[in-house]
C-alpha positions as CSV (number, residue, x, y, z in Angstrom):
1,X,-51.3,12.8,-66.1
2,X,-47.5,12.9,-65.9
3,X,-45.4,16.4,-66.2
4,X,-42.0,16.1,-66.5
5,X,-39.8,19.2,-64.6
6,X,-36.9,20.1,-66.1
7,X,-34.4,22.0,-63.9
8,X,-30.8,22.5,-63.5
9,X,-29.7,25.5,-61.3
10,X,-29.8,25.7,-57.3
11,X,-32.5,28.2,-56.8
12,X,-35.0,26.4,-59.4
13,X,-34.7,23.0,-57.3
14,X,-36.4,25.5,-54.3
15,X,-39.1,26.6,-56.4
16,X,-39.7,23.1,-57.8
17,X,-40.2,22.1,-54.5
18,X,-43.3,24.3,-53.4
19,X,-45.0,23.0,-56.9
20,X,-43.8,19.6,-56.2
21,X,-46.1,20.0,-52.4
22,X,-48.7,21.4,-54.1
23,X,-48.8,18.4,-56.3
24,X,-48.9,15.7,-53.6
25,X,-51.4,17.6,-51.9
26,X,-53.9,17.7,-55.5
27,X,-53.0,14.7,-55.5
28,X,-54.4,13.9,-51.7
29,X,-57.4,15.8,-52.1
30,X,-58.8,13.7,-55.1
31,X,-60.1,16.9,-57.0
32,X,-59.0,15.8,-60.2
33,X,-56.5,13.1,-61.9
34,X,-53.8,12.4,-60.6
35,X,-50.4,13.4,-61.7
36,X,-47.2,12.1,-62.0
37,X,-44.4,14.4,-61.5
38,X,-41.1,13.1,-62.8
39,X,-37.9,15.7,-61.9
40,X,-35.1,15.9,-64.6
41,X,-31.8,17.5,-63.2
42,X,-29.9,18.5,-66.2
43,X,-26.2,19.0,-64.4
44,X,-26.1,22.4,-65.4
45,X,-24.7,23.4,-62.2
46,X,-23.5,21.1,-59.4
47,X,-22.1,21.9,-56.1
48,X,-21.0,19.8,-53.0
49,X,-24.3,21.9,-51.4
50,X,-26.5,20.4,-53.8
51,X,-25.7,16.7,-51.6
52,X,-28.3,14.9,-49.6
53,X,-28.2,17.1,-46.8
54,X,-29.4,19.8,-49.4
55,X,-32.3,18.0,-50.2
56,X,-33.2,16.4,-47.0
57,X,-32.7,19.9,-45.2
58,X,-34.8,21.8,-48.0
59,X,-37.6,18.7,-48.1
60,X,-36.9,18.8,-51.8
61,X,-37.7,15.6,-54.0
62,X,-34.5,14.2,-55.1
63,X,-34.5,14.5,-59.0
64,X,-35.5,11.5,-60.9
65,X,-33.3,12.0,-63.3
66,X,-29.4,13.6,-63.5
67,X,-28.2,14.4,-67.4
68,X,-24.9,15.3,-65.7
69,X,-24.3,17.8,-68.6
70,X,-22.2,19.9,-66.6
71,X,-20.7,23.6,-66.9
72,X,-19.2,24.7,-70.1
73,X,-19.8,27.1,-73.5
74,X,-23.2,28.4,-73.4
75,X,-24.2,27.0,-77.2
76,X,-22.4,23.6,-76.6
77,X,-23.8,23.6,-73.1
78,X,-27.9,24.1,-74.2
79,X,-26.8,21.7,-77.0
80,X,-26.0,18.7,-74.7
81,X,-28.9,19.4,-72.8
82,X,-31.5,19.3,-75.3
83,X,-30.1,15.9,-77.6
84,X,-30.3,14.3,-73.6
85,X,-33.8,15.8,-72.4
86,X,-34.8,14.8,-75.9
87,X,-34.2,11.4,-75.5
88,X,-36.0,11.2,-72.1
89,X,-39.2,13.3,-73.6
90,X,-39.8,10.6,-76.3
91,X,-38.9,7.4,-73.3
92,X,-41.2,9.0,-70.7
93,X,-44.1,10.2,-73.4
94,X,-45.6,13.3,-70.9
95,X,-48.6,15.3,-71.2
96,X,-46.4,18.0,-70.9
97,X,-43.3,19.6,-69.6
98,X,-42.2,22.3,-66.6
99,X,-39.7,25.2,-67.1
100,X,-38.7,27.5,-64.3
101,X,-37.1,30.7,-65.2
102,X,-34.5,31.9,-67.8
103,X,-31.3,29.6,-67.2
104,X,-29.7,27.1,-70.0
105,X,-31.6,24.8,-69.0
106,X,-35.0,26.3,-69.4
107,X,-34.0,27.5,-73.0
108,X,-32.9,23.6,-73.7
109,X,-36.1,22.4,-71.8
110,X,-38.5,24.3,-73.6
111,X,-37.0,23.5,-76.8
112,X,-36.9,19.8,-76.6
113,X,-40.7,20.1,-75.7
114,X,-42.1,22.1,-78.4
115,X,-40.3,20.3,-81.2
116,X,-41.9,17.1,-79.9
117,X,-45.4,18.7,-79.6
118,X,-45.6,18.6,-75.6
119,X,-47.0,21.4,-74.2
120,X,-44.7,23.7,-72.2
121,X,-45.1,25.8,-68.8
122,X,-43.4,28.1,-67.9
123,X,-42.8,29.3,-64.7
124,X,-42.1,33.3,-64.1
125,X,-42.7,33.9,-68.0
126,X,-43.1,37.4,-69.0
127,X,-40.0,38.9,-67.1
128,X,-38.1,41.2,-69.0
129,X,-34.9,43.1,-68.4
130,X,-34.8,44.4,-72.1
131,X,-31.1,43.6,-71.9
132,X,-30.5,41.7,-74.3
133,X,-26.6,41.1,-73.7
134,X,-27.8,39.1,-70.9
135,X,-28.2,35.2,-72.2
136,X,-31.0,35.2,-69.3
137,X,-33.2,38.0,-71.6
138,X,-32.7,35.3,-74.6
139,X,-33.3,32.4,-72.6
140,X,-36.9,34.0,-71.5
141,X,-37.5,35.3,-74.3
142,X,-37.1,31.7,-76.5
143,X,-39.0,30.0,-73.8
144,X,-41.9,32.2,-73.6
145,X,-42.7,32.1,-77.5
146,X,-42.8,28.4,-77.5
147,X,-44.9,28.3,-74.2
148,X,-48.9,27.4,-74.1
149,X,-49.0,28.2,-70.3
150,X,-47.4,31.2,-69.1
151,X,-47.4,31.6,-65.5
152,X,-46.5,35.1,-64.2
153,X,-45.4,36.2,-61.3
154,X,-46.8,39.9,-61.6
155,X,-48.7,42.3,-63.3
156,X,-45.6,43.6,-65.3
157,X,-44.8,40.6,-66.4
158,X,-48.0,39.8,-67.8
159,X,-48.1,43.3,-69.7
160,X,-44.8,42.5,-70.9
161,X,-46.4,39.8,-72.6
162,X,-49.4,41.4,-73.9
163,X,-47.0,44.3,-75.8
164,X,-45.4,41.2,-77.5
165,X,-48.7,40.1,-78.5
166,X,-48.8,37.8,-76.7
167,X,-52.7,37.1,-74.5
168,X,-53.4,33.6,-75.2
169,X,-52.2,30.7,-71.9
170,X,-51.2,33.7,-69.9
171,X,-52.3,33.4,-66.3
172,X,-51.2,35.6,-63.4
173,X,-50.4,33.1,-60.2
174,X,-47.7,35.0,-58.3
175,X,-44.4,34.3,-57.6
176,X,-43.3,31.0,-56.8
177,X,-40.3,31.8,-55.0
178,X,-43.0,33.6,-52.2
179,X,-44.0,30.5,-51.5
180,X,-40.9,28.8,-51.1
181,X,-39.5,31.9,-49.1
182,X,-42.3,31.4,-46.4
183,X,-42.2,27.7,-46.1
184,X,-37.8,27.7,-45.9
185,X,-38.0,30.5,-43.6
186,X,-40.3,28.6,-40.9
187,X,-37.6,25.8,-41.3
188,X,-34.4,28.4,-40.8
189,X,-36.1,29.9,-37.6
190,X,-35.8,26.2,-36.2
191,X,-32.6,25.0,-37.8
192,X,-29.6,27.9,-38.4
193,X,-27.4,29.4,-36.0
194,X,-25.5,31.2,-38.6
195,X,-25.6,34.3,-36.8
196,X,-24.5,32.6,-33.5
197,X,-21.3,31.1,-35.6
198,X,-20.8,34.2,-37.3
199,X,-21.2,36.1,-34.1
200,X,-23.7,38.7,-35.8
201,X,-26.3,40.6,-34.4
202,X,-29.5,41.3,-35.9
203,X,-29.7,44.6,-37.8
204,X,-25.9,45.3,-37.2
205,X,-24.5,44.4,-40.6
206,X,-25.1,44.7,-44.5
207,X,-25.0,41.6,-46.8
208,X,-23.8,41.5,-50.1
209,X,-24.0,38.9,-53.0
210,X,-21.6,39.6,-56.3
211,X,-21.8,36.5,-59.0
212,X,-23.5,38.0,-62.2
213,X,-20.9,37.9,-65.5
214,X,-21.4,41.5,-65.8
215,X,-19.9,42.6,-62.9
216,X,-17.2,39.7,-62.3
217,X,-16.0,39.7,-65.6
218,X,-15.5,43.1,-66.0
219,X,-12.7,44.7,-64.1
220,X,-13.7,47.9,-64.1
221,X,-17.1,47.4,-62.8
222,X,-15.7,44.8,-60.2
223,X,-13.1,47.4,-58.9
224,X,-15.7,50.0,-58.5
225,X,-18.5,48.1,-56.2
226,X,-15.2,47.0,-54.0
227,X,-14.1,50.7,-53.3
228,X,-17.5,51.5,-52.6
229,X,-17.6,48.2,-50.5
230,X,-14.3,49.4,-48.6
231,X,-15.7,52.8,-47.9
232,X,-19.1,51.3,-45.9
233,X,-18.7,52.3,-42.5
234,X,-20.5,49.3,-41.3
235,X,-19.8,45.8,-41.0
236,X,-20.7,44.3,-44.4
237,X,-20.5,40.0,-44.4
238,X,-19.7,38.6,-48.4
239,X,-20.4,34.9,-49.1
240,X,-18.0,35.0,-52.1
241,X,-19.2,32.9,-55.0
242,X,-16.1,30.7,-56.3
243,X,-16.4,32.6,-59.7
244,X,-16.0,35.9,-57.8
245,X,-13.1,34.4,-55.7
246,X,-11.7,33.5,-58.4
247,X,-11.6,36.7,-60.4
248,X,-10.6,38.7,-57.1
249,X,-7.6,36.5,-56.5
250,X,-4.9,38.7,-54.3
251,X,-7.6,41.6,-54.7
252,X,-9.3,39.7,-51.5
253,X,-6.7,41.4,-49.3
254,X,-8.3,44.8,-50.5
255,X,-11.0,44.1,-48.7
256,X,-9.0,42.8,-45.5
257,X,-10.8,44.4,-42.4
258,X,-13.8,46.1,-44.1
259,X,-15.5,43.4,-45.4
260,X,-15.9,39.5,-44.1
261,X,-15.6,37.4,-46.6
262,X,-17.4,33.7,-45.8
263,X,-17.6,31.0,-48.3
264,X,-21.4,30.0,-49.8
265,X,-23.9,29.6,-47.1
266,X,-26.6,27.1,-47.1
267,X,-29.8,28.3,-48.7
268,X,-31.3,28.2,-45.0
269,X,-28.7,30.0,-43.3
270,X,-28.8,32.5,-46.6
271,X,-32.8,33.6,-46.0
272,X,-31.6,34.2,-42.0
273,X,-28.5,36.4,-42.9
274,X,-31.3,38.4,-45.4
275,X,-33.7,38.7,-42.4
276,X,-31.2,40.1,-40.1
277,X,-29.4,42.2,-42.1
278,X,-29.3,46.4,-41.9
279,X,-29.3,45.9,-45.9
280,X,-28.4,44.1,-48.8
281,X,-26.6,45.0,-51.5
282,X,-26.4,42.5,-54.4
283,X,-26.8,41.7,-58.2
284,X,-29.0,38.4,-57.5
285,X,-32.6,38.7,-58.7
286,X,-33.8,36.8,-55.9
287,X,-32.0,38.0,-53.3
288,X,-33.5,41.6,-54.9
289,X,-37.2,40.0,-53.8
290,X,-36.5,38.0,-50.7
291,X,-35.3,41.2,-49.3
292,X,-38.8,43.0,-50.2
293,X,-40.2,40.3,-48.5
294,X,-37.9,41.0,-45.2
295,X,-38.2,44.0,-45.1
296,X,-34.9,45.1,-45.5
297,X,-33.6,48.1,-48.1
298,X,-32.1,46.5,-51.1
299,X,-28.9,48.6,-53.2
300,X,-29.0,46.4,-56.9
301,X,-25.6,46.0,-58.0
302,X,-26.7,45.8,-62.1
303,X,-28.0,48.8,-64.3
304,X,-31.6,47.4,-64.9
305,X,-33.9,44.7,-62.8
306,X,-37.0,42.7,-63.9
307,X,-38.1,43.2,-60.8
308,X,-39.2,46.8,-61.1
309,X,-42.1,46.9,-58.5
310,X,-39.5,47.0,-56.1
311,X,-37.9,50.0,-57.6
312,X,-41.2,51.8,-57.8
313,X,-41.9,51.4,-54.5
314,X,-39.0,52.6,-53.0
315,X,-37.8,49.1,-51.8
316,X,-34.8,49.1,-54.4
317,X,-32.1,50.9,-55.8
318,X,-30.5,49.8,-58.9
319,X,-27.6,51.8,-58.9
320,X,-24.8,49.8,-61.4
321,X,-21.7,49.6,-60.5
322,X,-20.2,53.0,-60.0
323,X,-18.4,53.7,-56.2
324,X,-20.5,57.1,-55.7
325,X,-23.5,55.8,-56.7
326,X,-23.7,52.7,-54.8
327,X,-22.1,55.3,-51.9
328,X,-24.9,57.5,-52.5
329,X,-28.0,54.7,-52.6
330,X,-26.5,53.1,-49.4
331,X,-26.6,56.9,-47.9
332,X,-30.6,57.7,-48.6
333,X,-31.4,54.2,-47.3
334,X,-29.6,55.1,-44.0
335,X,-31.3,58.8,-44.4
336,X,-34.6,56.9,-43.6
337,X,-33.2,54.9,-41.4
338,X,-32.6,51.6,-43.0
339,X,-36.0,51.1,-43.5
340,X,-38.7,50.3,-46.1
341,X,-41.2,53.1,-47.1
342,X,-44.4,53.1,-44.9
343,X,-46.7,52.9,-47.4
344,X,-45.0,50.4,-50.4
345,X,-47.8,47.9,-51.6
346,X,-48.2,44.6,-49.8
347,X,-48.2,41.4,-51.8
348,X,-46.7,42.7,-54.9
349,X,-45.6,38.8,-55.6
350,X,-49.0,37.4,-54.7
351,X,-50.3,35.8,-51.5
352,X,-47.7,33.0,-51.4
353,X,-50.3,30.5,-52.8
354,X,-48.6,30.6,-56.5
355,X,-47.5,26.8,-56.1
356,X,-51.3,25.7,-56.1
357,X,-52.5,27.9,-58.9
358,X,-50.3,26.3,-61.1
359,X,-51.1,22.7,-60.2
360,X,-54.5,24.2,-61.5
361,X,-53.5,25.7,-64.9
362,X,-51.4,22.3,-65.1
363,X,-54.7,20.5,-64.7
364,X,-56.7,22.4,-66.9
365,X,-54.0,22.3,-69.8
């Protein structure tokens, strides 16, 4: 049985790599036939952190395949993608092909697939941020009509799909990224000492993400989560993403003395500088969930979330972009002490098993 995976962003190579285990270990236990995994990087993004050491550190498997399609217009990019992945479909004939999430190259992915009759999964199908401005809310969208497996992370997602009309190949397995989170983590513990280099102390500072379009591409919204930034009384530490650099320009001295601004950490040193901050204010989706899974009160930088568990159980705020309201958010989480409800459900992603329930649903496909 051979499954090609098609991925092309950072954070979809770390959930690859917990089904990629969970492969070699079906495999190992001789419970059914064996299958070949063959990993397709489609160059959609590349960074010098995405070298050897990434993949070595992160116990990744090193991608089969590199379509070096690079950055550029979204049409002309998901074009070049799916003419290559295309022509490696019809040389590598597989029983069917892996999608993770809502990026370019999912959209090109599961397109290739379905217009040469191979069965697509998709991984963290059913998400919805009924935004649909956002090319991510297209991407998902696309990817999940052409699907035959849909693998959900949660309960909302898998309503999401049933008011589309959508029941048939829909499985609920939890979130991947659980997985990934527990097994990285284990390996951080042992490995960073990014709070010894930054000379942080645990619980003493908030950590902020900004690189979502809507926010740095937009002035207005940009200006406004930097005042409320420079009016936080507390340490807060920034790993600028170079997009964000390089829309702040000479605005970086703004933030001279209230904020520390550090280039892109290491995904390991990242998940430490989650678990040890006070809070985390961001407009990432994962970081949203891997804070959850910290513990740690999380102020969302956007004006909607797919993750919307969180939100109900009082583990998120998404607040926009507006200075009082992040202000205000940042305020009640400090109210209650910087600390999670009591009482918010446990396992709201699953049980951190997801990587193996698909290898399953892979089989029986």
């Amino acid at each position: 049985m051979k499954i090609i995976t098609v991925i092309g962003a950072r954070p979809q190579f770390v959930k690859a790599a917990a089904v990629s285990r969970a492969i070699a270990e079906f495999n190992q236990s001789g419970r059914g036939p064996t299958i070949t995994e063959r990993i397709v990087h489609t160059g959609q993004h590349y960074d010098d952190n995405m070298s050897k050491v990434f993949f070595d550190e992160l116990h990744i498997p090193r991608p089969a395949i590199n379509l070096e399609v690079g950055s550029g217009l979204q049409g002309r990019q998901t074009g070049a993608m799916l003419g290559r992945i295309e022509d490696v479909l019809l040389a590598e004939s597989p029983d069917g092909v892996l999608i993770y999430g809502d990026t370019n190259s999912t959209l090109a992915g599961a397109l290739a697939a379905v217009k040469l009759h191979v069965p697509v999964a998709h991984v963290e199908a059913g998400l919805r941020s009924f935004n649909r401005r956002m090319p991510e809310e297209i991407n998902r969208i696309v990817a999940d009509s052409v699907s035959t497996l849909l693998l959900c992370p949660t309960a909302t997602a898998v309503e999401n799909l049933h008011r589309e009309g959508v029941t048939r190949g829909v499985h609920l397995v939890g979130d991947v990224m659980y997985d990934s989170v527990r097994f990285n983590t284990r390996l951080a513990e042992k490995t960073s000492n990014v709070l010894v280099r930054l000379e942080l102390e645990t619980k003493s500072f908030y950590l902020a993400t900004i690189h979502r379009a809507e926010n740095t591409d937009d002035p207005r919204r940009l200006k406004g989560i930097l005042e409320a930034f420079s009016r936080i009384d507390r340490p807060i530490v920034l790993p600028l993403h170079p997009r964000t650099r390089k829309t702040l320009g000479a605005g970086l001295e703004h933030l001279a003395g209230r904020v520390r601004v550090i280039d892109p950490v290491p995904y390991l040193d990242m998940l430490m500088l989650e678990k040890h901050a006070r809070m985390i204010l961001t407009d990432s989706g994962g970081v949203q969930k891997e804070a959850y899974w910290f513990s740690v009160p999380c102020v969302t930088l956007r004006d909607e979330t797919e993750w919307v568990e969180l939100v109900q159980a009082g583990c998120n705020r998404v607040v926009g972009a507006e200075t009082e309201t992040v202000l205000q958010a940042v305020h009640d989480f400090e109210s209650a002490g910087a600390a999670l409800p009591p009482n918010r459900p446990a396992n709201l992603y699953g049980d951190g098993e997801a990587a193996g329930k698909i290898v399953e649903c892979l089989v029986k496909l």
